[in-house]
C-alpha positions as CSV (number, residue, x, y, z in Angstrom):
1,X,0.9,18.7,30.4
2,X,0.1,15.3,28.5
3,X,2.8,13.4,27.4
4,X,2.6,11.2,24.5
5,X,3.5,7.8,25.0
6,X,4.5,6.9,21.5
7,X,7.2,9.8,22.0
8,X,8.7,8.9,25.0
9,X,8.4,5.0,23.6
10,X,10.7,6.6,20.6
11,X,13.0,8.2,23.3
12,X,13.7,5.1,24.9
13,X,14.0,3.0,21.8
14,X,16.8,5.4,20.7
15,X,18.5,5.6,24.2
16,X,18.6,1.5,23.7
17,X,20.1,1.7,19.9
18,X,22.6,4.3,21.1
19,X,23.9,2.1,24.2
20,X,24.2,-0.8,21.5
21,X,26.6,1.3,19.4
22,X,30.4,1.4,19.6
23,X,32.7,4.1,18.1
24,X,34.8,1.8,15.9
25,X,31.1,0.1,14.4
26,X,30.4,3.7,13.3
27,X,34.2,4.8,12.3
28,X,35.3,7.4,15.1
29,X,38.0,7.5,16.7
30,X,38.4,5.4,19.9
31,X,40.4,7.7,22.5
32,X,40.2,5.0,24.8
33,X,38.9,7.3,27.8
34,X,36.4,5.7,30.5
35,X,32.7,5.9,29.2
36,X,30.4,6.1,32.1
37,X,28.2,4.5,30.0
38,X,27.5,1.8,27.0
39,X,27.3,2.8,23.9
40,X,28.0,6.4,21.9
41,X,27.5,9.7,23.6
42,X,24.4,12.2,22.8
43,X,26.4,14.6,20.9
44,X,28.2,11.5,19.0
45,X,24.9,10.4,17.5
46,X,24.0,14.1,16.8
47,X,27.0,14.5,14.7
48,X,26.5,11.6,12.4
49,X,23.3,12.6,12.1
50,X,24.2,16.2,11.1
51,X,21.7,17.8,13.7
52,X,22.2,19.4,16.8
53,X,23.2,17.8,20.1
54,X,19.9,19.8,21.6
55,X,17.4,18.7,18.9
56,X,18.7,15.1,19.8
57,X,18.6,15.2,23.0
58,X,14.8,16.3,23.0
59,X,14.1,13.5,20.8
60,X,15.7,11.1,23.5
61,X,13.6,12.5,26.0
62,X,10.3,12.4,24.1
63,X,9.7,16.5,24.0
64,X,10.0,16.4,19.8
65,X,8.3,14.5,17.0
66,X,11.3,14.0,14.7
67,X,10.8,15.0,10.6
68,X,11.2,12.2,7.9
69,X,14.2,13.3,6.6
70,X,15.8,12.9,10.3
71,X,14.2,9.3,10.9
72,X,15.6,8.3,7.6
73,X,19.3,9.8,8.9
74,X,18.7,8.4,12.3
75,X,18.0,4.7,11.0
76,X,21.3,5.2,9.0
77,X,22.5,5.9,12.4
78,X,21.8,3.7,14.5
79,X,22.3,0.6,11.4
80,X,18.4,-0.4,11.9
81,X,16.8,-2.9,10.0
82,X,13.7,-2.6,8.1
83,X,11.6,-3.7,11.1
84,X,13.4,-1.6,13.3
85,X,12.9,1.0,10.7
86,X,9.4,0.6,10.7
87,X,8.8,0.3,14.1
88,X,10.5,3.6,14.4
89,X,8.4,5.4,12.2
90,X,5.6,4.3,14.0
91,X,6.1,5.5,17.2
92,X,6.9,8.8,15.2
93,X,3.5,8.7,13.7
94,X,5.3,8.6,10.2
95,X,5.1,6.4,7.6
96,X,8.3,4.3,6.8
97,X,7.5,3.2,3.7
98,X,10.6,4.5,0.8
99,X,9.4,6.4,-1.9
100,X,9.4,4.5,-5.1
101,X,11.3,4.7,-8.1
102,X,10.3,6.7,-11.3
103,X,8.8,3.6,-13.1
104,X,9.2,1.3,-10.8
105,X,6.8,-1.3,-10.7
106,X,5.6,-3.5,-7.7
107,X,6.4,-7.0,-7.5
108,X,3.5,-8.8,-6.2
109,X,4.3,-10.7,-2.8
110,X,4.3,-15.1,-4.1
111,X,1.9,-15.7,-0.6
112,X,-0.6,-13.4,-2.1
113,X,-0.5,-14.9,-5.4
114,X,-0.3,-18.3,-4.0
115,X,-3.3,-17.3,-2.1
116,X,-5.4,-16.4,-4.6
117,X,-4.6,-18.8,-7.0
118,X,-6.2,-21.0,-5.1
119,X,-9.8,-19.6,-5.4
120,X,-12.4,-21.0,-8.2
121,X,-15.9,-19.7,-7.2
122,X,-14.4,-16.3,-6.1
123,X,-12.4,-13.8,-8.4
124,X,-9.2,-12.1,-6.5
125,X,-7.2,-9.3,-7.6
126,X,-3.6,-8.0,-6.0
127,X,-4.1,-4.8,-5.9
128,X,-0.9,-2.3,-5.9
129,X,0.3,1.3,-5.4
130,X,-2.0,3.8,-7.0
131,X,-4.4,0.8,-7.6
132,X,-1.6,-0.7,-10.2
133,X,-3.5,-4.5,-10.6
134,X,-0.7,-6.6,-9.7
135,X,-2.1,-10.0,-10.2
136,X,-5.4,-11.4,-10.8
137,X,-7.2,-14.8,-10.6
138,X,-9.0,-16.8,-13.8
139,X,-12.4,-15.5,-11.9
140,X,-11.4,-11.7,-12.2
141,X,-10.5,-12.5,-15.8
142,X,-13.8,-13.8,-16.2
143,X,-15.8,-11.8,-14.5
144,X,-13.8,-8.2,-15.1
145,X,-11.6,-7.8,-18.0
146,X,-8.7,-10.4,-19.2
147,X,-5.6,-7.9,-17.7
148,X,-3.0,-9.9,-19.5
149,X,-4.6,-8.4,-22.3
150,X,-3.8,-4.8,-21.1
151,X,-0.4,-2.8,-21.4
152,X,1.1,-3.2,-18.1
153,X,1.8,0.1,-17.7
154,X,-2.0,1.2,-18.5
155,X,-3.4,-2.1,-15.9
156,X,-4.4,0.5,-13.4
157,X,-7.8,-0.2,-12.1
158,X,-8.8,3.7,-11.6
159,X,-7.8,4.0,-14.9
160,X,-9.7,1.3,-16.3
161,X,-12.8,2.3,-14.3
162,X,-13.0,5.9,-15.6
163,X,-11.6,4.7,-19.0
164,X,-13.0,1.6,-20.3
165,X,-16.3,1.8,-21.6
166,X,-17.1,-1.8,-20.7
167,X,-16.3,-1.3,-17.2
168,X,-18.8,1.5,-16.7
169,X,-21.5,-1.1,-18.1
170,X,-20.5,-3.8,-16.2
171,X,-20.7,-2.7,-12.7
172,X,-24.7,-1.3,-11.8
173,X,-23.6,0.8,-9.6
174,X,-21.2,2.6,-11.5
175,X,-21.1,6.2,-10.0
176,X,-20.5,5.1,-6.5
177,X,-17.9,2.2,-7.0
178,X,-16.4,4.8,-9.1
179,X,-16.4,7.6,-6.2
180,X,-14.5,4.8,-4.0
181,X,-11.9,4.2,-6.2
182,X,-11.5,7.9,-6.5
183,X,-11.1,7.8,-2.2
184,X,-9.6,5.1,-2.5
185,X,-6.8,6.8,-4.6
186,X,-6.4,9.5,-2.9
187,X,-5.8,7.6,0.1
188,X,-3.5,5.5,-1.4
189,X,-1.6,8.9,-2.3
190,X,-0.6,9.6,1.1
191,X,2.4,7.5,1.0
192,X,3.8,9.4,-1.6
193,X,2.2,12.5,-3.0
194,X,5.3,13.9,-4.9
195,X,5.6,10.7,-7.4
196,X,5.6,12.0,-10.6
197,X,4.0,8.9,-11.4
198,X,1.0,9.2,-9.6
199,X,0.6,12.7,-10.8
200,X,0.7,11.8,-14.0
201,X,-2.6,9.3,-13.5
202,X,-4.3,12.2,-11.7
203,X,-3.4,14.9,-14.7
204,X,-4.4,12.1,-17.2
205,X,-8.2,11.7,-15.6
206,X,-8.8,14.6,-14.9
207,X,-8.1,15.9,-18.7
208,X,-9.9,12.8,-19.5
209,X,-13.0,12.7,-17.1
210,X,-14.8,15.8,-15.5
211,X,-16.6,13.5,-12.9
212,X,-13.1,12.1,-11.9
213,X,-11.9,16.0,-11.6
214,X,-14.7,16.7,-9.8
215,X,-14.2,13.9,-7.4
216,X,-10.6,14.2,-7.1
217,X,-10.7,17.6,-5.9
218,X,-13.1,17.5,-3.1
219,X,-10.2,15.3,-1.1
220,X,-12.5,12.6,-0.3
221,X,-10.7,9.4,1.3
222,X,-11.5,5.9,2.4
223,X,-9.9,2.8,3.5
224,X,-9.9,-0.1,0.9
225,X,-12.5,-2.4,2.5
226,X,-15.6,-4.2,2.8
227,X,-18.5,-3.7,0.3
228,X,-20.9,-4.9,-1.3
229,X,-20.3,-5.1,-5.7
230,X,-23.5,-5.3,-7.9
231,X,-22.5,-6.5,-11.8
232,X,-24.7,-7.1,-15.3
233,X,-22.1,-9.9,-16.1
234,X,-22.6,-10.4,-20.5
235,X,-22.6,-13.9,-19.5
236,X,-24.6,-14.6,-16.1
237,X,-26.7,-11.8,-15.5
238,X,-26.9,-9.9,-12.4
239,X,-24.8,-10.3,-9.6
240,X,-24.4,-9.5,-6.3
241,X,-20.9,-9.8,-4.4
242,X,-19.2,-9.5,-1.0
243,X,-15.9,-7.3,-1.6
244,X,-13.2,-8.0,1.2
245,X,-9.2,-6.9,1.2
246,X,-6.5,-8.4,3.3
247,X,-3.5,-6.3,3.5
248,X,0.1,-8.3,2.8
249,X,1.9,-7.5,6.3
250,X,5.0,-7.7,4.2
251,X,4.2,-5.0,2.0
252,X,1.2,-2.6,3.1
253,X,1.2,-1.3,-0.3
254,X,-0.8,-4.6,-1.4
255,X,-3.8,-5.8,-0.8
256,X,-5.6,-8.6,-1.8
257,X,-9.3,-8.0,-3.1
258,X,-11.7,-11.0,-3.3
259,X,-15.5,-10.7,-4.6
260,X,-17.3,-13.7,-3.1
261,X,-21.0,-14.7,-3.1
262,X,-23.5,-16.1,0.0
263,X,-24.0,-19.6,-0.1
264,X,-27.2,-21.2,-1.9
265,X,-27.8,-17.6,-3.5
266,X,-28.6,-17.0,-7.1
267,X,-25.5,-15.2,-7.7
268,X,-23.2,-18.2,-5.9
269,X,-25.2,-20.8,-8.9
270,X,-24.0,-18.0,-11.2
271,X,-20.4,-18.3,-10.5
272,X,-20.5,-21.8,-10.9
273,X,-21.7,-22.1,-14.1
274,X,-18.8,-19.1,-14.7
275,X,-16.0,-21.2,-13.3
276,X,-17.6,-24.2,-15.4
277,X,-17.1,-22.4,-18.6
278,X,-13.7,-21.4,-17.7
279,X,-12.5,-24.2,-16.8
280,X,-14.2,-25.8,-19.8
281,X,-12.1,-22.7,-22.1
282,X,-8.4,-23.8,-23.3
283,X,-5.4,-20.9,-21.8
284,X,-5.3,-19.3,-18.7
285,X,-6.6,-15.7,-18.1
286,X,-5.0,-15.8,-14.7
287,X,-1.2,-14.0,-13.8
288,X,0.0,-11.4,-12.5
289,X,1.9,-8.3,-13.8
């Protein structure tokens, strides 16, 4: 029979926690009897846990992928950190990201927004949970929609894509940057598919938009990546941009998007004279939510 590596990976990455532990670090009792060995005792751990000394012992021994609700009591356990936390949700093939707060919004990462404050030919956009715009760049201003000039609790760039009727004429290809964000989004829902929050968007579209119903419900999903974006800008005509996201290692749950353009082309001259006239305009478009 095949044994899964990740598994027995987990096993001995608990076995090592355990041996690290001592009775008085996690309030029992310390009879002072001979332990053969370092560390608290199989059926020790099980009991802080609240499972059974069998189910943990199979974990140990790699036979058992552990549920969420146990890694979540076992990293209580054991006193992990959040990389040790993470790292043991990998090897369970879970996701160790918390769920978020009714309300709660994301605070975008500073090296992301340090980052992409330092573009000028090439707009950049933090994009969030649920595709919650985060931050954006005097370039996405310009070349989007001013977000500062959006409630922050309606700067949601699904939303504004199925929503805003100046979107829909700004990108040419419409229908199938649309479908994307729609994959995109339900991707991104993954994490945490029992926010009410994100159910909320969805039953907001859908009432809204029969094309985002329909697209919502064939379960279509795709990775945020590369791409090409075609615009009508009001201002510079037709463009044609290279999409690419970089994912904060910090906090997987941001990602920053930057639209750039090929040297020498028509559309690179295009951005030039945009960032020209920006730079040219008094206030700043630019921040972040």
């Amino acid at each position: 029979m095949h044994r899964d590596a990740s598994l027995d990976e987990l096993g001995d990455f608990l076995k090592a926690r355990r041996a690290q532990l001592s009775p008085a670090e996690v309030g029992l009792p310390d009879s002072g009897e001979h332990r053969r060995v370092p560390g608290l005792r199989r059926e020790e751990i099980a009991v802080l846990t609240a499972i059974s000394t069998d189910y943990y012992t199979r974990l140990e021994q790699g036979r058992l992928q552990p549920s969420v609700p146990v890694l979540d009591a076992l990293s209580r356990t054991f006193r992990l950190d959040d990389d040790q936390r993470a790292y043991l949700f990998t090897l369970a093939g879970k996701s160790a990201s918390s769920s978020p707060s009714r309300g709660a919004r994301q605070q975008v990462r500073p090296q992301l927004l340090h980052l992409m404050d330092d573009l000028t030919l090439t707009a950049g956009f933090v994009i969030g949970r649920y595709t919650d715009v985060l931050a954006w760049n005097r370039m996405a201003a310009a070349l989007v929609v001013d977000f500062g000039e959006i409630p922050e609790d309606q700067r949601n760039y699904v939303r504004l894509v199925f929503t805003d009727p100046a979107i829909r004429t700004l990108y040419r290809d419409w229908e199938d940057m649309a479908r994307g964000a729609v994959a995109h989004l339900r991707m991104d829902s993954r994490r945490h598919p029992d926010d009410p929050r994100l159910t909320e968007l969805v039953d907001e579209l859908s009432a809204r938009d029969e094309q985002f119903r329909l697209w919502w419900s064939s379960h279509d999903v795709a990775l945020r990546g590369g791409g090409t974006r075609l615009l009508r800008h009001p201002v510079v005509g037709d463009l044609t941009l290279e999409r690419s996201t970089f994912t904060c290692a910090d906090d997987p749950e941001q990602q920053l998007v930057v639209w750039t353009a090929e040297p020498g082309s028509p559309t690179r001259e295009a951005l030039r004279v945009l960032a020209s006239r920006i730079a040219a305009a008094p206030g700043d478009p630019g921040g972040l939510g």
